[in-house]
C-alpha positions as CSV (number, residue, x, y, z in Angstrom):
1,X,114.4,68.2,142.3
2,X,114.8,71.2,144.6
3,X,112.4,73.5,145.6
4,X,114.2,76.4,143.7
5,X,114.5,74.0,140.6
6,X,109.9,73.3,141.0
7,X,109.7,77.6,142.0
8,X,111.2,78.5,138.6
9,X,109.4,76.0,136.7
10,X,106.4,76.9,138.3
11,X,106.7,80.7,137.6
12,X,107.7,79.9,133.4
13,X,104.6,77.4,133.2
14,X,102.7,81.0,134.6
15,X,104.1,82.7,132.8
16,X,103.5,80.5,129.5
17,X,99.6,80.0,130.5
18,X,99.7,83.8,131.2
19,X,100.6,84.8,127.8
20,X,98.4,81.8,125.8
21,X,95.3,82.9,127.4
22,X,95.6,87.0,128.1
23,X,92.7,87.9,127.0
24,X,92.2,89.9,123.9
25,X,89.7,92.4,125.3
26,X,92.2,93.3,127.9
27,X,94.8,93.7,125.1
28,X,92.6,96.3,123.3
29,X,91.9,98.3,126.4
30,X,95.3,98.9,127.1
31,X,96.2,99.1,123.4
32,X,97.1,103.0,122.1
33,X,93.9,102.8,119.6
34,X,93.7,106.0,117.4
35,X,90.7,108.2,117.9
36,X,88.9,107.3,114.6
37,X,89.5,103.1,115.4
38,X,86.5,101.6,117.2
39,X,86.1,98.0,118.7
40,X,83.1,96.2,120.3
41,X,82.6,92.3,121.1
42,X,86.1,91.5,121.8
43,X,86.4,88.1,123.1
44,X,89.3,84.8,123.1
45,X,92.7,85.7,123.6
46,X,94.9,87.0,121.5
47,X,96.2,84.0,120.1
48,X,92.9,83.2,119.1
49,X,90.4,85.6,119.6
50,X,86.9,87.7,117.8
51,X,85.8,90.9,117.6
52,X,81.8,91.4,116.4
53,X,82.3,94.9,115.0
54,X,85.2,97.0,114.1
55,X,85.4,100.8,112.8
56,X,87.8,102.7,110.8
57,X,87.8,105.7,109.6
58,X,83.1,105.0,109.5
59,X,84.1,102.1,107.6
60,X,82.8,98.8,109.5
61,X,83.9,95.1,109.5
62,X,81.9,92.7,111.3
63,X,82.8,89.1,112.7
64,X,86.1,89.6,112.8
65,X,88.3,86.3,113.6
66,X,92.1,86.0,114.1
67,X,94.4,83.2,114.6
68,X,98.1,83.6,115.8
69,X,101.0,80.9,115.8
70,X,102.7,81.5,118.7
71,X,105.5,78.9,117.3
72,X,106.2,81.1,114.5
73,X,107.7,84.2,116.9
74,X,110.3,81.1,117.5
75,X,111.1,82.1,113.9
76,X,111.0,85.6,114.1
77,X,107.9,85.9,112.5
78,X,104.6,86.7,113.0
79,X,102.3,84.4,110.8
80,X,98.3,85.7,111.2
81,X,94.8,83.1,109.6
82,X,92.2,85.9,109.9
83,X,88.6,86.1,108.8
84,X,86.3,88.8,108.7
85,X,82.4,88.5,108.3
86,X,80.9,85.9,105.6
87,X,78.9,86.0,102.2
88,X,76.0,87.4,104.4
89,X,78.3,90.7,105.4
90,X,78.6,93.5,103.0
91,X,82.1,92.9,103.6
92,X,84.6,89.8,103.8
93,X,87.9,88.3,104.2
94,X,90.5,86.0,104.8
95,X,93.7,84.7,104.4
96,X,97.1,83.9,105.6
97,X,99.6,86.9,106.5
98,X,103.2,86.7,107.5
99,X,105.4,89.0,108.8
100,X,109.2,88.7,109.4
101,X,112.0,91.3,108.9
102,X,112.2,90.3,105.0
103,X,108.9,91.9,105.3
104,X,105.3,90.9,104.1
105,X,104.1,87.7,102.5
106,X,100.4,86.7,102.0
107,X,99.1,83.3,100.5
108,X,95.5,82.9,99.9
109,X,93.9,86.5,100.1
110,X,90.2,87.3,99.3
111,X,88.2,90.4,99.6
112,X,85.0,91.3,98.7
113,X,83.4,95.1,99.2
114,X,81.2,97.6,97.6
115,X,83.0,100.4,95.8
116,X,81.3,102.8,98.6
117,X,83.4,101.0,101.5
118,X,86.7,101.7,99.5
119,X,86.0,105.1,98.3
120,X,84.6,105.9,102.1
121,X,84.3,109.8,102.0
122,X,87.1,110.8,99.6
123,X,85.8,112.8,96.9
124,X,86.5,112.0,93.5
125,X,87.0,113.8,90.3
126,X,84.8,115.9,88.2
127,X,82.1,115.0,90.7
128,X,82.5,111.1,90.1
129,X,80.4,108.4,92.0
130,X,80.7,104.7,91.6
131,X,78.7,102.1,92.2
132,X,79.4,97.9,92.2
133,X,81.4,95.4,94.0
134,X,85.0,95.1,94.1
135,X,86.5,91.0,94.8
136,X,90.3,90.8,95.2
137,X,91.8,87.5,95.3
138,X,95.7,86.8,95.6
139,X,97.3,83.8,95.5
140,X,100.7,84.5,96.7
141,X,102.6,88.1,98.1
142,X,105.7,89.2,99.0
143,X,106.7,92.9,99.6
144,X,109.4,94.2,98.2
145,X,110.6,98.2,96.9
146,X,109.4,100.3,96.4
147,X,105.9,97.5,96.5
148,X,107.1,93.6,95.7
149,X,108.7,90.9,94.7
150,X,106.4,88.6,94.2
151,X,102.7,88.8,93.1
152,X,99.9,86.7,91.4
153,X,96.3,87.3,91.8
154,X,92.9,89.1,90.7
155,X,90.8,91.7,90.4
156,X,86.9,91.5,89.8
157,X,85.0,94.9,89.2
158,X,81.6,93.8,89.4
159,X,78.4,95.6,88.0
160,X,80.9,98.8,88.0
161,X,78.7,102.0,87.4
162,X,80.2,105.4,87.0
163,X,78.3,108.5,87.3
164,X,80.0,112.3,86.8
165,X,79.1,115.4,85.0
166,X,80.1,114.0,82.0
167,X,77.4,111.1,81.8
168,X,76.5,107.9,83.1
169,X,78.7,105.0,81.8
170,X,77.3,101.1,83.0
171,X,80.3,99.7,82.5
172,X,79.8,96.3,83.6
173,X,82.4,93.5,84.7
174,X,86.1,94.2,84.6
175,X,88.7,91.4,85.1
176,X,92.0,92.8,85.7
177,X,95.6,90.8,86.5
178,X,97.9,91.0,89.2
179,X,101.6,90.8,88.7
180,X,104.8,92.2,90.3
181,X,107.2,94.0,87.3
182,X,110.1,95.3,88.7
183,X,109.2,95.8,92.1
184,X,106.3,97.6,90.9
185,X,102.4,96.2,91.4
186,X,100.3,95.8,88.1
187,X,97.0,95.7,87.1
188,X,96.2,94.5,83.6
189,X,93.3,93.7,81.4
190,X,92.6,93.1,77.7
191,X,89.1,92.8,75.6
192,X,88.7,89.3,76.7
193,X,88.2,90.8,80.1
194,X,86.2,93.4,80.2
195,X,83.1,95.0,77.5
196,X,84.3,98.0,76.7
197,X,87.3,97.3,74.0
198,X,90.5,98.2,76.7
199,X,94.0,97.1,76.7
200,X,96.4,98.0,78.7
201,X,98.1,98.3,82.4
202,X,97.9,100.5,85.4
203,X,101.1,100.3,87.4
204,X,101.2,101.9,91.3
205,X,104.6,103.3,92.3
206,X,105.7,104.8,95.4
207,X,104.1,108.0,97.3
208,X,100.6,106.5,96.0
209,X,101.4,107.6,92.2
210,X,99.9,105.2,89.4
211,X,100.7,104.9,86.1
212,X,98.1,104.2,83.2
213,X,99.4,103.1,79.6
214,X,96.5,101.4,78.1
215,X,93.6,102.4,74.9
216,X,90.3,102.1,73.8
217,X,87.9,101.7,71.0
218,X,84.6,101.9,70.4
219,X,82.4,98.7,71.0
220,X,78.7,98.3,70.8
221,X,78.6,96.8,74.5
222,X,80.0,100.4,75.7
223,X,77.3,102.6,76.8
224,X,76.1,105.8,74.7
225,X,77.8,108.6,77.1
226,X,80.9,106.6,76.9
227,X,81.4,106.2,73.5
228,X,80.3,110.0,72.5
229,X,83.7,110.9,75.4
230,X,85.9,109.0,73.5
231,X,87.4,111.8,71.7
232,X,88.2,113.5,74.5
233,X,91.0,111.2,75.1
234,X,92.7,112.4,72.1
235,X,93.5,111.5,68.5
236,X,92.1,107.9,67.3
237,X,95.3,106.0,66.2
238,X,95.5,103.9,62.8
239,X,94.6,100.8,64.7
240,X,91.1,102.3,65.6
241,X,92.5,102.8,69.5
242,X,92.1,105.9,71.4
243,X,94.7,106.5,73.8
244,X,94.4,106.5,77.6
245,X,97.5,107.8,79.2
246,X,97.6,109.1,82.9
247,X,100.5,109.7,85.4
248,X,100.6,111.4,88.9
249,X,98.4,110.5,92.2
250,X,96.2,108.5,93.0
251,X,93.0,110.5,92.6
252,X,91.2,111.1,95.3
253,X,94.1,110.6,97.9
């Protein structure tokens, strides 16, 4: 072999062990971070790497844990294992995210959080706070318009209190499905799922619009405030419902 032929092979092995091992914390120093995005603890590389906390937006993750397959950009993808914190953290996560230019899949999700780390500082209506725990699990994903194409999962709304100038309403554990209906991500639940005597869906649509068609009736598990509103939501049908209909944005956002 030539010395050219042992030069260039030399500089690609480099250049190979260069890339495997740059090291995640100098990644994030010369990353453009936004102003509000805060790292500390950065270590590993960023095919496999850590970061102890991470802030967004005062909302913080801890332990967070990454794994890139560098044999998937031979693909043209990007395929990402990540965990963040553990049952001892307020919050956690993991799962298995994929990114190509079909767009985004996701096998294996989970999320847990307290209500306050979603809702952050975004103020609700009629002065509305909620308390609880929210656990997201989703078995397979795959991004599509104006949301998906494919979608399978659930969502847990544990010890959910809501509080607003209305009342107090305890409302308890909520189970809710997830499904994909014509490009469109739905949440539904019926009275097997929850204690308070609803059935119906909530569908999200593009420019953070959501779509409620569901109804309600009275139940002896529903708390006093609660069932005293009722009739607020309109005119009891035959079927002893009351209806709960609701399209625009998001509130809140």
């Amino acid at each position: 072999m030539s010395l050219i032929k042992k030069i260039i092979i030399g500089v690609l092995v480099y250049i190979v062990f260069l890339v495997v091992l740059f090291p995640a914390s100098v990644a994030v120093r010369l990353a453009p971070l936004p102003a509000n995005v805060g790292i500390s603890g950065v270590s590993g590389s960023i095919w496999s790497g850590s970061i102890e906390t991470l802030n967004i937006q005062q909302r913080q993750l801890e332990q967070v844990r990454w794994e890139l397959s560098p044999w998937s950009l031979f693909l043209g993808k990007v395929t990402l294992d990540f965990q963040v914190g553990s049952r001892a953290t307020p919050v956690s996560a993991k799962g298995l995210i994929t990114w190509s230019m079909g767009g985004v899949s996701a096998q294996g999700l989970r999320f847990e959080a307290p209500d306050s780390f979603l809702i952050g500082n975004a103020k609700l209506p009629f002065r509305t706070e909620i308390n609880g725990e929210v656990s997201l699990l989703v078995e397979t994903l795959k991004q599509g318009k104006p949301w998906c194409e494919q979608l399978s999962g659930k969502l847990f709304l544990n010890q959910t209190n809501v509080k607003n100038q209305f009342g107090n309403y305890p409302l308890g554990n909520i189970e809710l499905g997830l499904s994909c209906v014509e490009g469109k991500a739905q949440l539904a639940t019926d009275e097997s799922k929850n204690q308070l005597g609803i059935i119906g869906t909530l569908q999200l649509d593009e420019g953070n619009m959501v779509k409620v068609a569901a109804k309600i009736k009275e139940t002896n598990e529903q708390p006093e405030d609660m069932r005293k509103s009722l009739s607020i939501l309109g005119k009891r049908a035959e079927d002893g419902y009351f209806p709960i209909v609701y399209q625009g944005r998001i509130p809140g956002l």
